[in-house]
N, C-alpha and C positions, 0 to 999 in steps of 0.2 A: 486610550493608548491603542492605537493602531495593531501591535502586535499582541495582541489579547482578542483581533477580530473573530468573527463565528457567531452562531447563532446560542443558544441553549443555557440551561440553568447551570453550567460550571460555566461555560463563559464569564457568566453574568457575574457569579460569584465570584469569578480570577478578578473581573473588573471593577468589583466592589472594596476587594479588600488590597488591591493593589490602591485605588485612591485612598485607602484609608492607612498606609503606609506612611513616616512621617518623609518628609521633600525628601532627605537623604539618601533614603533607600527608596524613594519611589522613581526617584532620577536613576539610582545605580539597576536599577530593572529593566529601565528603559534603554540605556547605554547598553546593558547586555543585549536585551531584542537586536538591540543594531546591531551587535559584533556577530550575532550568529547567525544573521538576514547577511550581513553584508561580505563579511569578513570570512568566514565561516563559510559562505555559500546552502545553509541548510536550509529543508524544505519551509514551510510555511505552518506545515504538520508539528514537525519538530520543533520549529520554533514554541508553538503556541506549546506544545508540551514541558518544553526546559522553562520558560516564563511563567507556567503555571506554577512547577517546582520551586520557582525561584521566590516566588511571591508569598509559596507556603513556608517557606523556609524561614524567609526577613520576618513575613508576619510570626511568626514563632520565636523569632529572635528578640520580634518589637515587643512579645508578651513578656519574655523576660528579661525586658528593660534596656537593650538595645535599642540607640537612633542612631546608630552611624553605621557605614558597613565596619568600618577599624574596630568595631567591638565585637564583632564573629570571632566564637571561638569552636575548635573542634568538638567541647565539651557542648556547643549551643546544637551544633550541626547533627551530634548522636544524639540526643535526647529529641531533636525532631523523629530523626527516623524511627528512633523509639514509639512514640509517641504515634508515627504511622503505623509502624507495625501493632500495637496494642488495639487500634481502630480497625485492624482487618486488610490490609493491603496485603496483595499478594506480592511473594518473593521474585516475583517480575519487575513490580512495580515500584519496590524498595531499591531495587538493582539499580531501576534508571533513575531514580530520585537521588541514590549517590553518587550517580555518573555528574548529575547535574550539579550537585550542589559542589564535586571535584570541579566541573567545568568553571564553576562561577567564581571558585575559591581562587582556581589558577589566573583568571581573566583580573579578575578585583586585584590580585597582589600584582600582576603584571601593569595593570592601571596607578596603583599606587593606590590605592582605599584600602588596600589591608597593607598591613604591616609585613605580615609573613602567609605563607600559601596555607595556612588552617587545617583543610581539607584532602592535602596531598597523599597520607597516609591513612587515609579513610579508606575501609573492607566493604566493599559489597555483598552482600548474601549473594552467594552464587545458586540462582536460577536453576531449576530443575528442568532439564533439558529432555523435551519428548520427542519421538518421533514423527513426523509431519505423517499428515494423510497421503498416500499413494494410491492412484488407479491402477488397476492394473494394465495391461495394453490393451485388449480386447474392451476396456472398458472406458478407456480414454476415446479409441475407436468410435464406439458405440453413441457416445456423446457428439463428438466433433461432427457426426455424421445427420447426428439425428435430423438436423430444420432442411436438410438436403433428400430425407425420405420421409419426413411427417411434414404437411400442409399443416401454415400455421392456423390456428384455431382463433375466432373472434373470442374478443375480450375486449369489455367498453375501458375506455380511454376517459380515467378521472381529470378533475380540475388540477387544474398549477397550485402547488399547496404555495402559504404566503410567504414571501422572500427566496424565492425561486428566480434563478434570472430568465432574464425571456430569451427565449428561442433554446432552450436546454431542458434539457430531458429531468426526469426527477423518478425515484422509484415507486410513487405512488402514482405520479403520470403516465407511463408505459410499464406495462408489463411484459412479459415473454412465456412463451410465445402468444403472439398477439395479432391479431389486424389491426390495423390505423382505422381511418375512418372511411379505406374504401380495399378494395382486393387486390388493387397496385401498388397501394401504401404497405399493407400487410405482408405482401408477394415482396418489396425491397425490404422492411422490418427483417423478413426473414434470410434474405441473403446479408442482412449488416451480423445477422446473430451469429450466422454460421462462419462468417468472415472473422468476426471477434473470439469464435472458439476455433477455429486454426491457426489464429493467430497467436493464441494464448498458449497452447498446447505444441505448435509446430515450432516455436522461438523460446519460449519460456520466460517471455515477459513479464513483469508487473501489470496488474490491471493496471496502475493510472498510466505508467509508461504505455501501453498500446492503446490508451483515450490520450494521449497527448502525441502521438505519432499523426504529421501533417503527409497530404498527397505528395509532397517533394521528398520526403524520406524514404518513399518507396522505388528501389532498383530494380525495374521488373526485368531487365534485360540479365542482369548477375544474380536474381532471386537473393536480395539481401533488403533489409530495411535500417536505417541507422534509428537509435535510440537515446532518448535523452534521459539519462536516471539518476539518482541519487547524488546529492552535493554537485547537482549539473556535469555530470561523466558522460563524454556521450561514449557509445560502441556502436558497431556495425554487426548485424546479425542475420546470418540466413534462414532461410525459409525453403519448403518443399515444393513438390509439384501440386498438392490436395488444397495447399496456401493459395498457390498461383491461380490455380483450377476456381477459387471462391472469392479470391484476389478479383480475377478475370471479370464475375458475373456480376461482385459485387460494385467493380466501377462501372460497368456498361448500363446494369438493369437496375440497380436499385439507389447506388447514391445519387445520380441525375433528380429521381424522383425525391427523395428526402429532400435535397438542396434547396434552399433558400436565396434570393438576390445576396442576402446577407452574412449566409454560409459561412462561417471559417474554413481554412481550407486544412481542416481536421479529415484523416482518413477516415474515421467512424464518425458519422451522425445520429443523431438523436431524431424520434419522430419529428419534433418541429424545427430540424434545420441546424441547430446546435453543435456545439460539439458533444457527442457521447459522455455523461457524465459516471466515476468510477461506481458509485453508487447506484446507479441502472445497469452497467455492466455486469455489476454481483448479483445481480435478482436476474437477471437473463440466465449467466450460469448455473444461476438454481433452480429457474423453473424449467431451462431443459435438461440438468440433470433428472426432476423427480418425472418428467414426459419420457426420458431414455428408463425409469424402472431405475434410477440408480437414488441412492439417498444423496441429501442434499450439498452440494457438491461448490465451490466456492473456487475463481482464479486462481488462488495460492495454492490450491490442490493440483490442479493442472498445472502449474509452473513446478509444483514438486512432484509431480509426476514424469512432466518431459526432462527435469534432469535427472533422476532415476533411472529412466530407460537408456536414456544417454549412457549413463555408466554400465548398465547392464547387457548394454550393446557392445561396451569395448572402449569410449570416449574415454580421454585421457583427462585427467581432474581437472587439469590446469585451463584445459578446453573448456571445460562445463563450464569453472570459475570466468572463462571472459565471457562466455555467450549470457549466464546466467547478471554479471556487472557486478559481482562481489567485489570488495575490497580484498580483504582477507580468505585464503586459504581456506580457512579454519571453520567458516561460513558452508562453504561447499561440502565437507567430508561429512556433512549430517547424512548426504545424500547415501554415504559407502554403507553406512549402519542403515541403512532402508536395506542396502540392496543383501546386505549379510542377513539380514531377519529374514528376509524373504529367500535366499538359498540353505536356511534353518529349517524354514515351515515345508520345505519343497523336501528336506531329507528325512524332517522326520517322519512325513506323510509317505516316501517314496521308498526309503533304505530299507531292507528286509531285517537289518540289524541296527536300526534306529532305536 
């Protein structure tokens, strides 16, 4: 089942026990992948997530004597989740697992496999909501800056681990900071990294959304770049002058030199010509976080970091919510409660009657 693709021993296991589901509900699993591939427009990520769900569900269904979906009942649907929970799932995980199995409930009775929606007044354990890592500015600064004042340092350049595709980057294949295999390879390396961490921090991208930003997306003339994110939404986003300035160096001096005949015409490349995969991008992140003295430091920190500062510059919510590509409001306001903790720590450290 195509929508069950990937590598790894949950894979494997989703694609064991999905064929061992009986036809009825091994068909209705499939029919779902498709509604939420096609219909749905959700990522690939997500798919493979809700199919996962959806798989542990039936299979728990088919254990207590369930072969049709028409025999789902709300009473089969809670005693899964039970039964996750009692194994150690976190309250995150529980959360999305009743997202999904609402999704499958509503989908199946809108299909006509179930009789009635089962699922529609199923509770979620509501998620304990933390507050994201922030940089501070000086230290967001400090990062984005770094491969533009440290010469990258050699680091040999392992094998292609197996099922890797070719001409793509891999985290065990390139490191950061790094040379390639010569001091012009290494010299462009270093301008993609510093290009990915302005990019990352000056727009507040998603890593995979700025490894999936092509050379035609970028508007050098309005400093804007369009974005294509989530359930396929594109926006348009701007960018600084620090962007432009790494923007600049990074097409003239160093993607020439990465490029391959074969090339996508992906803005970030990978040492062998590739597009930039999200998974090299996160170890880049990290290794020139621990090079700048800072601990180890991840895109989504940077991303919550530039809409932080944003509001603490005076940005209006609604503004972060488009630049950032949220759907929902309610998404963004994480960002106000950063910026409250942090005008807390400033008064108790500062007020003389704190």
């Amino acid at each position: 089942m195509g929508s069950i693709g990937g590598q790894g021993r949950a894979a494997s296991s989703t694609r064991a026990t999905h064929d061992a589901l009986p036809a009825p509900l091994r068909d209705a699993v499939d029919e779902f992948a498709e509604y939420l591939a096609s219909v749905r427009n959700r990522s690939a990520h997500t798919v493979r997530a809700y199919v996962a769900d959806a798989v542990s569900l039936l299979d728990h269904a088919r254990r207590m004597g369930c072969t049709e979906v028409a025999e789902l009942s709300l009473d089969t649907v809670r005693s899964w989740l039970a039964r996750q929970r009692t194994t150690g799932a976190a309250r995150t995980s529980l959360a999305r697992r009743a997202a999904t199995a609402r999704t499958f409930s509503t989908w199946a009775h809108r299909t006509g496999l179930l009789p009635t929606d089962v699922a529609a007044t199923l509770a979620s354990p509501r998620p304990r909501r933390t507050l994201p890592t922030v940089l501070r500015p000086e230290q967001a600064a400090l990062l984005v800056e770094k491969p533009a004042r440290r010469p990258a340092t050699p680091s040999p350049i392992g094998p292609t681990p197996a099922g890797s595709a070719a001409g793509t980057d891999s985290a065990t294949a390139e490191g950061s900071p790094v040379t390639g295999a010569s001091d012009r390879t290494g010299e462009a390396v270093r301008l993609r990294d510093r290009m990915l961490l302005e990019l990352l921090y000056g727009t507040g991208v998603r890593v995979s959304e700025a490894c999936g930003i092509d050379t035609a997306d970028v508007d050098q003339n309005r400093r804007v770049v369009r974005v294509h994110g989530k359930g396929g939404r594109e926006r348009t986003v701007p960018y600084g002058l620090p962007a432009q300035r790494a923007l600049d160096d990074w097409l003239r001096h160093g993607r020439p030199v990465l490029a391959v005949p074969d090339s996508p015409d992906a803005l970030l490349l990978g040492a062998r010509g590739g597009r930039l995969h999200p998974t090299t991008a996160r170890r880049i992140v990290g290794d020139w976080a621990e090079a700048a003295g800072l601990s180890r430091t991840s895109p989504h920190a940077l991303r919550h970091s530039a809409a932080t500062h944003l509001l603490e510059g005076g940005a209006d919510l609604r503004a972060v919510q488009e630049l950032l590509g949220h759907s929902s409001l309610a998404s963004t306001q994480i960002y106000t409660h950063v910026s409250v903790e942090r005008l807390r720590a400033a008064y108790r450290q500062a007020h003389p009657r704190a």
